[in-house]
ROKETI-195255 format. One record per residue (C-alpha): residue in three letters; x, y, z. Coordinates in steps of 0.25 Angstrom, whole numbers. Layout:
// ROKETI-195255
PT,resn,u,v,w
PT,Ala,X,Y,Z $
...
This chain:
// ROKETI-195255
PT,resn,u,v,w
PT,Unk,0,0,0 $
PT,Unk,4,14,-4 $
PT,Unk,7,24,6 $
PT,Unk,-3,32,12 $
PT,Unk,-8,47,6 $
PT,Unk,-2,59,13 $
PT,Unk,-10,69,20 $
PT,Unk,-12,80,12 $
PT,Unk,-15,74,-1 $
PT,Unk,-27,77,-9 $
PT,Unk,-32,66,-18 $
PT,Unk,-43,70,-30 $
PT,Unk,-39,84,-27 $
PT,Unk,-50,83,-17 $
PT,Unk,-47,74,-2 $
PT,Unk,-35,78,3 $
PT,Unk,-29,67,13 $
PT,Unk,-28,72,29 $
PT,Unk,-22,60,35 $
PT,Unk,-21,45,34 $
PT,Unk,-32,37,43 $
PT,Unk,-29,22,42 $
PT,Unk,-27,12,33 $
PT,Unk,-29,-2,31 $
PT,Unk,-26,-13,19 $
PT,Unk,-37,-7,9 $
PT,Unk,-29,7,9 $
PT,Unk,-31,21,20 $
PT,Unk,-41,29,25 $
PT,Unk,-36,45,26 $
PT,Unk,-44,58,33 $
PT,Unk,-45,68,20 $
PT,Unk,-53,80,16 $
PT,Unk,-62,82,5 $
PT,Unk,-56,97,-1 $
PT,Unk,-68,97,-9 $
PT,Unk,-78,96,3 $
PT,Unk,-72,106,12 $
PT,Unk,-60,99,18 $
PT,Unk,-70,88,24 $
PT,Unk,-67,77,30 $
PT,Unk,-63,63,22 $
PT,Unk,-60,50,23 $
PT,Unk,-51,44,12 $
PT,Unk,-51,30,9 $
PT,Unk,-39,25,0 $
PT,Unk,-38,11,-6 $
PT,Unk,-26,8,-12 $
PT,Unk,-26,-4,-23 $
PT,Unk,-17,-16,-21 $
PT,Unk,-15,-16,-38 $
PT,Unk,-3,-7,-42 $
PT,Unk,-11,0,-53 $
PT,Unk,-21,5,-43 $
PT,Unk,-36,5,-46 $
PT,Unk,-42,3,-60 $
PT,Unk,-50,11,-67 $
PT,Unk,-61,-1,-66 $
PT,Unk,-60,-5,-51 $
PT,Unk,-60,12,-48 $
PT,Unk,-73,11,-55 $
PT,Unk,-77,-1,-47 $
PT,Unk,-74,5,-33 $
PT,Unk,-80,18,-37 $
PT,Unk,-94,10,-42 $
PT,Unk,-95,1,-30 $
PT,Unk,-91,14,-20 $
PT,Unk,-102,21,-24 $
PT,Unk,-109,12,-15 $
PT,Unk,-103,18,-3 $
PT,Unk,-104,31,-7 $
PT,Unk,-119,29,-7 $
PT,Unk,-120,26,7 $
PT,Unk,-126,38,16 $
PT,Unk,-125,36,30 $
PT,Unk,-121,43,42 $
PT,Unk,-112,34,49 $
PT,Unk,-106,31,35 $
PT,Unk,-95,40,29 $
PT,Unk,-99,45,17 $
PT,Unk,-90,41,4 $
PT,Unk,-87,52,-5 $
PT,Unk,-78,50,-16 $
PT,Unk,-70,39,-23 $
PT,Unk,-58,41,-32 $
PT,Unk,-45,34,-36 $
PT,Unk,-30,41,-36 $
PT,Unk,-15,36,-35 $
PT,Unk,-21,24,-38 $
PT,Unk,-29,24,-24 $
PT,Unk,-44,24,-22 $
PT,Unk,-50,34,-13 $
PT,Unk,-63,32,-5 $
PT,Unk,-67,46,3 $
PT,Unk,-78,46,13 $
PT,Unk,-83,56,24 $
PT,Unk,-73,55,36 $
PT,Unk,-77,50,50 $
PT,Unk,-72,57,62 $
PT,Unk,-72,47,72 $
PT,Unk,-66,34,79 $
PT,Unk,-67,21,76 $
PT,Unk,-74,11,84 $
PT,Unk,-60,3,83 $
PT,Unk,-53,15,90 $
PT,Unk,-64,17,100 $
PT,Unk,-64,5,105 $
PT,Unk,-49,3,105 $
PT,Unk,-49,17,115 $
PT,Unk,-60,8,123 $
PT,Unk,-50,-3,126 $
PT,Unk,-39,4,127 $
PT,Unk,-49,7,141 $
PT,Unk,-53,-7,142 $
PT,Unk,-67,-4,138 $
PT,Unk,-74,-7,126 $
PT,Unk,-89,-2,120 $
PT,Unk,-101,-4,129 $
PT,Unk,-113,-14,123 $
PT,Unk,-121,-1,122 $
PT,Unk,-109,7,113 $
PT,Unk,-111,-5,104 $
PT,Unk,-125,-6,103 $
PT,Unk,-126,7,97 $
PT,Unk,-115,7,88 $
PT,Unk,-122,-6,83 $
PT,Unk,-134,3,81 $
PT,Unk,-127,12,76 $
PT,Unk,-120,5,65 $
PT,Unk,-132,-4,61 $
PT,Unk,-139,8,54 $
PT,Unk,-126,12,46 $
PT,Unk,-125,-4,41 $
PT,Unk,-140,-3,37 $
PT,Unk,-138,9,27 $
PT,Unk,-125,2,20 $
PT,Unk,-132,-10,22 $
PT,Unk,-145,-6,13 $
PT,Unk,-136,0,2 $
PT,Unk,-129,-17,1 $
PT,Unk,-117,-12,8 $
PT,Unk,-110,-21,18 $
PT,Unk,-101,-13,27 $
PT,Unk,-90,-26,27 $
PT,Unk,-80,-19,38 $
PT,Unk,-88,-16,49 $
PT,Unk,-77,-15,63 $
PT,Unk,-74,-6,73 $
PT,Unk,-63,1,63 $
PT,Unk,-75,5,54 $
PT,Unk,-83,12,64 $
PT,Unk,-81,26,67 $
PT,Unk,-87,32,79 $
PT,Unk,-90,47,73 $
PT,Unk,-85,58,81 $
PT,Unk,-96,68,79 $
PT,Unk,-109,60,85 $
PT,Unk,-104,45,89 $
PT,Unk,-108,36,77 $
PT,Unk,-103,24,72 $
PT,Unk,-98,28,56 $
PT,Unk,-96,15,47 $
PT,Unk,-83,17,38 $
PT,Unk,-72,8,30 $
PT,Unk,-85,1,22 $
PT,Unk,-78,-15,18 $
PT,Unk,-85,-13,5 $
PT,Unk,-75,-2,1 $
PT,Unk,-65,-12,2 $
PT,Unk,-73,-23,-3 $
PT,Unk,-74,-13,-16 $
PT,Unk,-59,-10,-15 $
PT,Unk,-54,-25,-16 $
PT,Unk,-63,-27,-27 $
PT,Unk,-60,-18,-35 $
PT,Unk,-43,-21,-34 $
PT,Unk,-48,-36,-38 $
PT,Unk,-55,-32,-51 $
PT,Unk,-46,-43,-57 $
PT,Unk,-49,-54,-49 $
PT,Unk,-62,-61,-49 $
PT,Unk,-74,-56,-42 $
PT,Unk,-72,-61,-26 $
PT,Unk,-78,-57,-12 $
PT,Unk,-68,-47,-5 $
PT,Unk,-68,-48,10 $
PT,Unk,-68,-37,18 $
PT,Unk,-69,-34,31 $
PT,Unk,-62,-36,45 $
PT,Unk,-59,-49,49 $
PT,Unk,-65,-51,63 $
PT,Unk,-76,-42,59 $
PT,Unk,-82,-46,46 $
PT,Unk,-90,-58,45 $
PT,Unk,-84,-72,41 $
PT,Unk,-92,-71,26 $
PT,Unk,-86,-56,24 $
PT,Unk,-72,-62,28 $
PT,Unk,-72,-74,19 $
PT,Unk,-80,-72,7 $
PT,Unk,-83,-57,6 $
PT,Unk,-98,-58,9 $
PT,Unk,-104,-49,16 $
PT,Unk,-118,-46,21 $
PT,Unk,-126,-35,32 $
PT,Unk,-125,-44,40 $
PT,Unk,-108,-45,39 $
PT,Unk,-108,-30,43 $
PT,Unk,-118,-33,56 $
PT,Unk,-108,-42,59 $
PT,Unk,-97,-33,59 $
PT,Unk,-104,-23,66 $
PT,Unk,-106,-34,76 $
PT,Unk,-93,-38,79 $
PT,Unk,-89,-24,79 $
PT,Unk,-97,-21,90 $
PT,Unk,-91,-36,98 $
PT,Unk,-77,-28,96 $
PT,Unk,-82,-15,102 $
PT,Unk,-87,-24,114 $
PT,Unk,-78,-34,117 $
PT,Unk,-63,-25,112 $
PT,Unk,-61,-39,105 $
PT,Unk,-58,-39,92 $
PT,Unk,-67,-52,84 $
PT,Unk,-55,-60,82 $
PT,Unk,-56,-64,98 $
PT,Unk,-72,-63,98 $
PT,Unk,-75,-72,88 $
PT,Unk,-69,-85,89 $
PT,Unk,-66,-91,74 $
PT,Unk,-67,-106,79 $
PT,Unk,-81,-105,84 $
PT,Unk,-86,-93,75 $
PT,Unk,-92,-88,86 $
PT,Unk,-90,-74,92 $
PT,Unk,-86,-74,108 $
PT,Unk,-87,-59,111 $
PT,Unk,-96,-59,123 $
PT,Unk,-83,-62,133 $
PT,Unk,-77,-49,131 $
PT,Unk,-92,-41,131 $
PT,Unk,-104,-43,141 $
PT,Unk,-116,-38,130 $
PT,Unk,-131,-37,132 $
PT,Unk,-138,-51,126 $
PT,Unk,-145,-42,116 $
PT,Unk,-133,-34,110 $
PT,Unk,-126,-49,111 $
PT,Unk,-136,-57,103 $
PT,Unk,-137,-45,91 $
PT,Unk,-120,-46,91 $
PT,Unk,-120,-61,90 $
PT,Unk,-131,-63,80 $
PT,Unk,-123,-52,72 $
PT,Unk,-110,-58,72 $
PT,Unk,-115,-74,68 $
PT,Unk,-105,-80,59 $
PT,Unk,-117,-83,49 $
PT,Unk,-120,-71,41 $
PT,Unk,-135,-78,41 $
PT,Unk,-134,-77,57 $
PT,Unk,-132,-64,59 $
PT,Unk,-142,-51,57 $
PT,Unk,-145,-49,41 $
PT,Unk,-146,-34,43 $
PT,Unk,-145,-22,50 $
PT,Unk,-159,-20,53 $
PT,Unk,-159,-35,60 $
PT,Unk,-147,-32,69 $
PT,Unk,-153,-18,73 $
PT,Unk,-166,-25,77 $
PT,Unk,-159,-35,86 $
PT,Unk,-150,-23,91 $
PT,Unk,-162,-15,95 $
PT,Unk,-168,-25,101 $
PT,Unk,-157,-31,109 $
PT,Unk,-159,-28,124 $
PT,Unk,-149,-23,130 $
PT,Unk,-159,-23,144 $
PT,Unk,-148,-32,152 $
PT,Unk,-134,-31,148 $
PT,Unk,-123,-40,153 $
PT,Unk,-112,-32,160 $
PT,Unk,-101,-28,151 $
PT,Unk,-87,-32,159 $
PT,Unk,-77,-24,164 $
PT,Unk,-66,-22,151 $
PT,Unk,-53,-31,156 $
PT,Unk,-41,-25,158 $
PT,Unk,-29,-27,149 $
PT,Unk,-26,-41,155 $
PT,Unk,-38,-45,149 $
PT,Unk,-41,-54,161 $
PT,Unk,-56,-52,163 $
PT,Unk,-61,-49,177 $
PT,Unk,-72,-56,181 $
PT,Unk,-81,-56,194 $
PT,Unk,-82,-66,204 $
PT,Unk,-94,-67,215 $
PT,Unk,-108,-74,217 $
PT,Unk,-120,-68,218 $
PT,Unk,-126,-64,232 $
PT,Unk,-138,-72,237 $
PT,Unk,-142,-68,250 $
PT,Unk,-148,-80,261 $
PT,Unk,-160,-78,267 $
PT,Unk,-156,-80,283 $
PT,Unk,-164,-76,294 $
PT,Unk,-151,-67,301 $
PT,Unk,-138,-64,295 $
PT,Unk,-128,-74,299 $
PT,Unk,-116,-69,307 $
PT,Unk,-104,-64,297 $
PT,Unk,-92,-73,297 $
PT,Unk,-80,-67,292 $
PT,Unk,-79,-56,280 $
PT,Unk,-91,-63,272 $
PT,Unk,-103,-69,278 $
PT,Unk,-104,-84,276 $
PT,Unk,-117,-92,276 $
PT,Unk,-114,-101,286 $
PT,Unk,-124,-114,289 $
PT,Unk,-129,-116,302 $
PT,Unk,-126,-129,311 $
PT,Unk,-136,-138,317 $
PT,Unk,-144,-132,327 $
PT,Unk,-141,-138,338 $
PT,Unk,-125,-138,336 $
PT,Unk,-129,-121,333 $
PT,Unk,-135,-118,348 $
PT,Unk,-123,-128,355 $
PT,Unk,-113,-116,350 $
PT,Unk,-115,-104,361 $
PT,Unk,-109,-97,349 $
PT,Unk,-120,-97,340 $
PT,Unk,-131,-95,352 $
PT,Unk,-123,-83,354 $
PT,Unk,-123,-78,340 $
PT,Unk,-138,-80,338 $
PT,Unk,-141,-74,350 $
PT,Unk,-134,-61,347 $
PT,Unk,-142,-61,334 $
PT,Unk,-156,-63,341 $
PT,Unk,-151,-50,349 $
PT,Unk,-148,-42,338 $
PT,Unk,-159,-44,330 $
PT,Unk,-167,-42,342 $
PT,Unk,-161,-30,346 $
PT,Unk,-163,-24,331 $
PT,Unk,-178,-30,331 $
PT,Unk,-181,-19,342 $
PT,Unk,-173,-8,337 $
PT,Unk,-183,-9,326 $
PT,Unk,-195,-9,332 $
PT,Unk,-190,3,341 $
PT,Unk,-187,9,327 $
PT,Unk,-199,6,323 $
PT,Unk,-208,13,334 $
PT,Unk,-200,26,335 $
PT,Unk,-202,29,319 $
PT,Unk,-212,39,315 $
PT,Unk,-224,34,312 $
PT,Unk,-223,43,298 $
PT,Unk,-209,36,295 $
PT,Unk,-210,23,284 $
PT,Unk,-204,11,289 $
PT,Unk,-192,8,280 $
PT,Unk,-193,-6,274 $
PT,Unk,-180,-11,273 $
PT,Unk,-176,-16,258 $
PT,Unk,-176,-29,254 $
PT,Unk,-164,-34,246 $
PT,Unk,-167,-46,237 $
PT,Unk,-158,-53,230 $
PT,Unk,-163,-58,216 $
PT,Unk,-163,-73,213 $
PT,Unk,-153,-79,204 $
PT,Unk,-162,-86,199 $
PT,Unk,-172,-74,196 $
PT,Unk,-172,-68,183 $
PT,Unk,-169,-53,182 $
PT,Unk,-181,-43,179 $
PT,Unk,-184,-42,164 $
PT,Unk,-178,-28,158 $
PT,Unk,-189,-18,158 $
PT,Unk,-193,-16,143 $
PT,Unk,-185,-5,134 $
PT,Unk,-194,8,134 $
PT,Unk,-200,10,121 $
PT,Unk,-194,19,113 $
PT,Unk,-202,32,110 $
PT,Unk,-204,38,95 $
PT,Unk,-199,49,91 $
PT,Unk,-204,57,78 $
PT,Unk,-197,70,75 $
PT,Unk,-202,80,64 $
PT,Unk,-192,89,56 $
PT,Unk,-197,99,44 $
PT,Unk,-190,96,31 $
PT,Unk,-191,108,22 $
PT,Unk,-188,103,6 $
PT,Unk,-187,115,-4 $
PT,Unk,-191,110,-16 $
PT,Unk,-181,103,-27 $
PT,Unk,-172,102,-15 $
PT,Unk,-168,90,-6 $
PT,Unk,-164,88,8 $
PT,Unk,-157,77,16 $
PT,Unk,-158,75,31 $
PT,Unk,-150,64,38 $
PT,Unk,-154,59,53 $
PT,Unk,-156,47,60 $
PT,Unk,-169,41,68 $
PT,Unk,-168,33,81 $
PT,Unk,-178,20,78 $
PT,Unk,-189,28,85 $
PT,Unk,-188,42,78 $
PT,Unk,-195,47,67 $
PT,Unk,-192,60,59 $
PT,Unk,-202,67,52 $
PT,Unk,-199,78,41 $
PT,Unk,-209,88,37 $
PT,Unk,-209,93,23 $
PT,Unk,-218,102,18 $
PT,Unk,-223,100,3 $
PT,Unk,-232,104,-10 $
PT,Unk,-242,96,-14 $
PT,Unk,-234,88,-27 $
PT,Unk,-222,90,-21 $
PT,Unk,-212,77,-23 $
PT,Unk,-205,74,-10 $
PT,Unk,-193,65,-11 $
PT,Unk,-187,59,1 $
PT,Unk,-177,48,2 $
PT,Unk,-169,42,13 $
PT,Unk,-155,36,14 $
PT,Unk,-150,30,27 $
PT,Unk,-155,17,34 $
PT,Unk,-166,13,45 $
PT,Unk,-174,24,40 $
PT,Unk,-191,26,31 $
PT,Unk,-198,38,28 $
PT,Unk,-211,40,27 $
PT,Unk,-218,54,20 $
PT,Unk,-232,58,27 $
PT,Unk,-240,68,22 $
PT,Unk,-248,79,33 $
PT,Unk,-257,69,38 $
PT,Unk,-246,58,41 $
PT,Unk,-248,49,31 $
PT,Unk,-239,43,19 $
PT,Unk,-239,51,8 $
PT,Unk,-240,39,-1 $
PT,Unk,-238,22,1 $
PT,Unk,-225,25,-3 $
PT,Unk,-220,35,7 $
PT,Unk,-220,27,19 $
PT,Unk,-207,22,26 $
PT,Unk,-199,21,14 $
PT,Unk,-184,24,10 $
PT,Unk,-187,36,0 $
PT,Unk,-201,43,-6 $
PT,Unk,-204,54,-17 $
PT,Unk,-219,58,-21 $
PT,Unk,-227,70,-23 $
PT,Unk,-233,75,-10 $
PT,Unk,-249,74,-13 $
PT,Unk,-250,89,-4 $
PT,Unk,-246,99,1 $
PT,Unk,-244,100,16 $
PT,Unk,-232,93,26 $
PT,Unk,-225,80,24 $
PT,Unk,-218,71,33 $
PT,Unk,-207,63,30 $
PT,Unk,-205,54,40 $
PT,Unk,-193,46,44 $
PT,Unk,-193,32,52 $
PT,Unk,-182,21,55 $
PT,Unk,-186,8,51 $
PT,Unk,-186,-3,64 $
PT,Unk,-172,-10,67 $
PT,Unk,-163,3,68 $
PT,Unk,-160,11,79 $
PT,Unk,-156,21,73 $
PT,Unk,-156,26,56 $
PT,Unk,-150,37,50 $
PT,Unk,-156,43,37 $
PT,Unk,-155,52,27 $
PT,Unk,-168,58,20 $
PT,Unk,-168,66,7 $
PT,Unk,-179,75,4 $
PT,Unk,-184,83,-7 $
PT,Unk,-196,91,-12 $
PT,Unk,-199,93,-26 $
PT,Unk,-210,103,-34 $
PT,Unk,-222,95,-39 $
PT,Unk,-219,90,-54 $
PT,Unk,-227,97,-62 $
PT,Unk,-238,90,-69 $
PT,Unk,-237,79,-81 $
PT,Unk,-242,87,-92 $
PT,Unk,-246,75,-99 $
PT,Unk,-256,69,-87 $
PT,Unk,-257,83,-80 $
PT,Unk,-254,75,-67 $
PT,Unk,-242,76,-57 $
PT,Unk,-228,69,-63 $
PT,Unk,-224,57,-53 $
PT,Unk,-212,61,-44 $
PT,Unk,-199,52,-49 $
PT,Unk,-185,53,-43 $
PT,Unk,-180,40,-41 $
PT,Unk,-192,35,-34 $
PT,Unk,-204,29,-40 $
PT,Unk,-219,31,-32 $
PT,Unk,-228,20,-38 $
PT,Unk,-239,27,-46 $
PT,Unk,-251,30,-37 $
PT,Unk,-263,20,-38 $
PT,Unk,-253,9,-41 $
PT,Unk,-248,-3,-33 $
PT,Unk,-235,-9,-34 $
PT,Unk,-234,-24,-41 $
PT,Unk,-231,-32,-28 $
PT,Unk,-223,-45,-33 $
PT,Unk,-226,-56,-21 $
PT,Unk,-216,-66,-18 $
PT,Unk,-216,-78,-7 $
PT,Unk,-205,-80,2 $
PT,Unk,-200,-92,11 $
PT,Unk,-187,-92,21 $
PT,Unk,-181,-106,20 $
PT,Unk,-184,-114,31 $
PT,Unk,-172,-113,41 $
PT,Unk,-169,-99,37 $
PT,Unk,-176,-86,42 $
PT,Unk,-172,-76,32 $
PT,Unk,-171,-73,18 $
PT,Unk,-167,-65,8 $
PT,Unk,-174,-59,-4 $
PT,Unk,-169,-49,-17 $
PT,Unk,-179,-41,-25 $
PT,Unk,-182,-29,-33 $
PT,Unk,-193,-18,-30 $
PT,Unk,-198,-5,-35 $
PT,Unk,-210,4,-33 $
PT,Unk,-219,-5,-42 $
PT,Unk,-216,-17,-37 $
PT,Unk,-217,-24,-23 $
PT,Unk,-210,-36,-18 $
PT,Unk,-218,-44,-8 $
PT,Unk,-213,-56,-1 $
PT,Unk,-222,-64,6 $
PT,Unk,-217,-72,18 $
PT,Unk,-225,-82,28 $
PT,Unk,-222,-82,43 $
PT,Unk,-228,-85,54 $
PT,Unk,-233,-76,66 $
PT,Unk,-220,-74,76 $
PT,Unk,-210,-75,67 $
PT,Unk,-200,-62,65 $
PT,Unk,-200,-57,51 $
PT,Unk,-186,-48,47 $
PT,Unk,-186,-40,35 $
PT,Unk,-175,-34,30 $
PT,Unk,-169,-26,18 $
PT,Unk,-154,-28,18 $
PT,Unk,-153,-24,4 $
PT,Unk,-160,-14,-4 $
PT,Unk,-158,-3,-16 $
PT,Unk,-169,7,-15 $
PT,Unk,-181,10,-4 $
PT,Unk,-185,-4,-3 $
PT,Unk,-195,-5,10 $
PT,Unk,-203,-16,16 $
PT,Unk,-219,-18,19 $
PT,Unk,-223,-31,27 $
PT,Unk,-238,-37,27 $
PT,Unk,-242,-47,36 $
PT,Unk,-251,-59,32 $
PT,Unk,-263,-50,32 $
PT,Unk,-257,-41,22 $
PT,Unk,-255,-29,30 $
PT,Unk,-242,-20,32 $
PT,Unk,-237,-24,44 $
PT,Unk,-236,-12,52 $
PT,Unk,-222,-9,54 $
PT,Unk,-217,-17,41 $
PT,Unk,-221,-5,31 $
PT,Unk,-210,2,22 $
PT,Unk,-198,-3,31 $
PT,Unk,-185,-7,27 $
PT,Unk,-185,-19,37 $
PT,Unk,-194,-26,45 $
PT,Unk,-194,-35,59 $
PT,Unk,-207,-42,65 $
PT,Unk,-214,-53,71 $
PT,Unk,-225,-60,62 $
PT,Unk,-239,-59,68 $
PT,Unk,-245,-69,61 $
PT,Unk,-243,-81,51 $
PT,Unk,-244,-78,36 $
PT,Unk,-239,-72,22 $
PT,Unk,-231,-59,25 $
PT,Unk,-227,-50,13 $
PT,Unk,-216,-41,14 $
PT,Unk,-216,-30,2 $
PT,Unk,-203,-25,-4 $
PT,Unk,-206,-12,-9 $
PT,Unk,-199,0,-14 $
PT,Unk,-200,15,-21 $
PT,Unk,-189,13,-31 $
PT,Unk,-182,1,-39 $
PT,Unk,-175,-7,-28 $
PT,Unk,-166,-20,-25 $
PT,Unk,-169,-26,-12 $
PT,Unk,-166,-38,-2 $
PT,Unk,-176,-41,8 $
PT,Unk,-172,-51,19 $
PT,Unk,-184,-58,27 $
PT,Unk,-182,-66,41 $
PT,Unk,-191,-72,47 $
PT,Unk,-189,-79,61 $
């Protein structure tokens, strides 16, 4: 490898280098400036060939198609990729920079302490991270590196940021073997990455849940996975070093199965089990060992009092439970006479100070009643936790002033029991365009009496249509159930009226990209009869949709059994609506992206695939 670029250089005219950040076998990482965005803040990422001649013309082209990838994705905790471009026979990758520390360097400080993070620290980066996964995971991107090096805690507000995607590299290597037949590239770290990554290049949503899990077995534990997982077994024995809740326990475990079928299939799945894992009776975390390593440990017995009728005398520094000889042996001994006589004195000597007490009080004073300490059982059972207090919704409204011709974009985030409304005043014939980029999040569009405008205005990913008066709107914003947390972006614009076909002398039909089915119509719905195999739970299915058409798969089950509906994979506003065997929209199963419930009754359920443009889509089904 070549050595590194001096500070000072300016490559493309444009990035000029600030200083070297790191590197590893794939090339470096440098802190730059973008002179053309006002000296801000850049991250440089070179690769540097392993051919002499550099990059060719052909696999620059190839980087720079499959790139393009990344530099659609919009997200908060993601940097934001910028440019790509080639020189001195380097490539280039420049992305937003991230001012913040590592969660490798943050838990390193932890140890040099002898401490490591709290379960509670690493429930929250767990839901923190599982939203970010959901956006690049609705896009088909697998994250493939996932670890403590490629987590950034950002200094300005705390959050977790999600750098050094695997698939640039994956891309990289690809592109330097363009002679060589077609294979699976592994990428990832070892310890980290899944066994199917590792040795055949696979990867799944599922291998970056397992990352992320393991990841957070590090941040508990301070061990690194080559001692927690024991490669003879293939089991993982983490819960020595860290004493976890059972819920926060059984989502890590499930989440790190050596079979990619045993693990959770998406990120809504793992956020459901991490909401509802109780966290009401954690086990005590230990003490951190000392640099020895020896672990300290606590000797001692349980106290369980004996019921006696007086206390016994004390013998020596402890008192001992001593049993007492036969009777007549005990009165033969002038000793033991004395003993029990003195105790019949005291205790009649202290039975009429008590009664003296007792009539000298004011008639006005209480008596005090002495407290009674029991001891519980070993045996009993302790109480069951008190239920988790409902959580109360919370609906904010926000005006949203749109001149017309011009757009406006708002980002945010909503809590799993928020709602945002924004107001927005219109004309009657005015096309409102909204569209919404982020994870977790559905809008619906009410008109002044708190309906949907249209059937095709309710909890879906983007809407355009000509608003039938004039008079206030709401757009309203709502995360879908599994996610504790979703960021968005909305987009929002407001259009004059099209003037009216001069051939009909009716209104012209809003089109941008988004088709609204011609009123009075019903979509084609195309039916098709599903069956799991028996000994599986779950399956798969690939189709196309569009405005036009709706795919409706029909599924028998029986009342009490959980039905999981999922979307890992999708290309446009693809949304689910699930009826029961009567035929009605189960309530909370309209419009939504995913779907968890227990069946009420036996029979036929349908679940319709539909969508407002072209798209591609993968619906998984489970059903236990």
């Amino acid at each position: 490898m070549s050595s590194s670029i001096p500070a000072g250089t300016t490559l493309q005219n444009r990035y000029r280098i600030l200083q070297l950040l790191g590197q590893g076998g794939f090339g470096r990482t440098y802190r730059g400036e973008d002179l053309g965005r006002f000296n801000e803040s850049c991250a440089i990422k070179e690769f540097e060939p392993q051919q002499d001649n550099g990059m060719t013309e052909k696999s620059l082209q190839l980087f720079q198609r499959e790139a393009t990838i990344l530099y659609n994705i919009d997200h908060p905790q993601i940097p934001k990729f910028q440019a790509i471009f080639e020189e001195n026979h380097r490539l280039f990758l420049v992305q937003d920079y991230i001012d913040g520390t590592s969660y490798r360097d943050l838990l390193n400080q932890r140890l040099a302490q002898g401490m490591t993070f709290s379960e509670a620290e690493v429930r929250q980066l767990l839901q923190n991270m599982l939203p970010i996964l959901a956006h690049i995971h609705s896009k088909g991107i697998i994250h493939r590196d996932i670890s403590p090096d490629n987590i950034l805690q950002r200094r300005s507000d705390q959050l977790p940021i999600l750098i050094d995607f695997g698939v640039v590299k994956e891309v990289f290597t690809r592109v330097q073997m363009l002679a060589v037949p077609t294979h699976a590239t592994s990428v990832g770290k070892l310890g980290y990455a899944p066994s199917e990554q590792m040795q055949s290049g696979r990867a799944y949503p599922s291998s970056d849940l397992y990352s992320l899990a393991v990841t957070g077995l590090v941040l508990l534990t301070g061990k690194e996975p080559q001692v927690l997982f024991d490669d003879v077994n293939l089991t993982w024995q983490w819960q020595t070093f860290a004493a976890v809740s059972p819920g926060l326990t059984q989502v890590l475990n499930r989440a790190i199965s050596y079979r990619p079928g045993d693990r959770y299939q998406s990120v809504s799945e793992m956020a459901q089990a991490l909401g509802s894992a109780t966290t009401s009776q954690p086990l005590a975390r230990p003490a951190p060992a000392p640099a020895s390593q020896v672990k300290t440990l606590a000797v001692g017995r349980p106290y369980q009092p004996t019921q006696v009728a007086a206390p016994p005398p004390a013998v020596g520094p402890r008192a001992r439970r001593v049993t007492a000889p036969d009777p007549p042996s005990a009165w033969e001994n002038p000793w033991v006479v004395l003993v029990i006589a003195t105790i019949l004195a005291l205790l009649a000597g202290l039975g009429g100070w008590l009664t003296v007490t007792l009539l000298n009080r004011p008639a006005n004073q209480p008596t005090p009643t002495p407290e009674a300490t029991v001891a519980p059982s070993p045996a009993t059972p302790p109480p069951e936790p008190a239920p988790a207090p409902a959580v109360e919704p919370k609906s904010y409204d926000q005006a949203l002033p749109l001149s017309l011709g011009q757009s406006k974009t708002l980002s945010g985030a909503l809590a799993s029991n928020e709602t945002i409304n924004y107001k927005v005043q219109a004309e009657a014939g005015q096309i409102l365009k909204l569209g919404l980029t982020g994870e977790g999040v559905l809008l619906t569009v009410l008109d002044s009496q708190g309906e949907p405008v249209d059937g095709t205005a309710q909890r879906v990913l983007s809407w355009q249509g000509a608003l039938p008066n004039r008079g206030e709107y709401t757009v309203q914003l709502r995360p879908v159930q599994g996610l504790n947390q979703s960021n968005y972006q909305l987009e929002a614009s407001l259009n004059p009226a099209p003037p009216p076909d001069t051939s009909t002398g009716q209104p012209n039909p809003a089109v941008d990209g988004t088709v609204n089915p011609t009123p009075g119509t019903k979509p084609t719905i195309t039916e098709q009869r599903l069956q799991i195999p028996a000994g599986q739970t779950r399956l798969l299915v690939t189709g196309q949709v569009n405005p036009e058409v709706v795919r409706r798969y029909v599924i028998s089950a029986r009342a009490g059994q959980t039905m999981v509906l999922d979307l890992p994979k999708v290309t446009g506003p693809v949304t689910l609506d699930v009826r029961g065997p009567s035929g009605e929209l189960i309530a909370d199963a309209a419009r939504v992206i995913s779907w968890q419930g227990q069946l009420g009754q036996d029979g036929d359920y349908r679940v319709d695939v539909t969508s407002l443009r072209s798209a591609d889509y993968t619906l998984q089904i489970t059903i236990n």
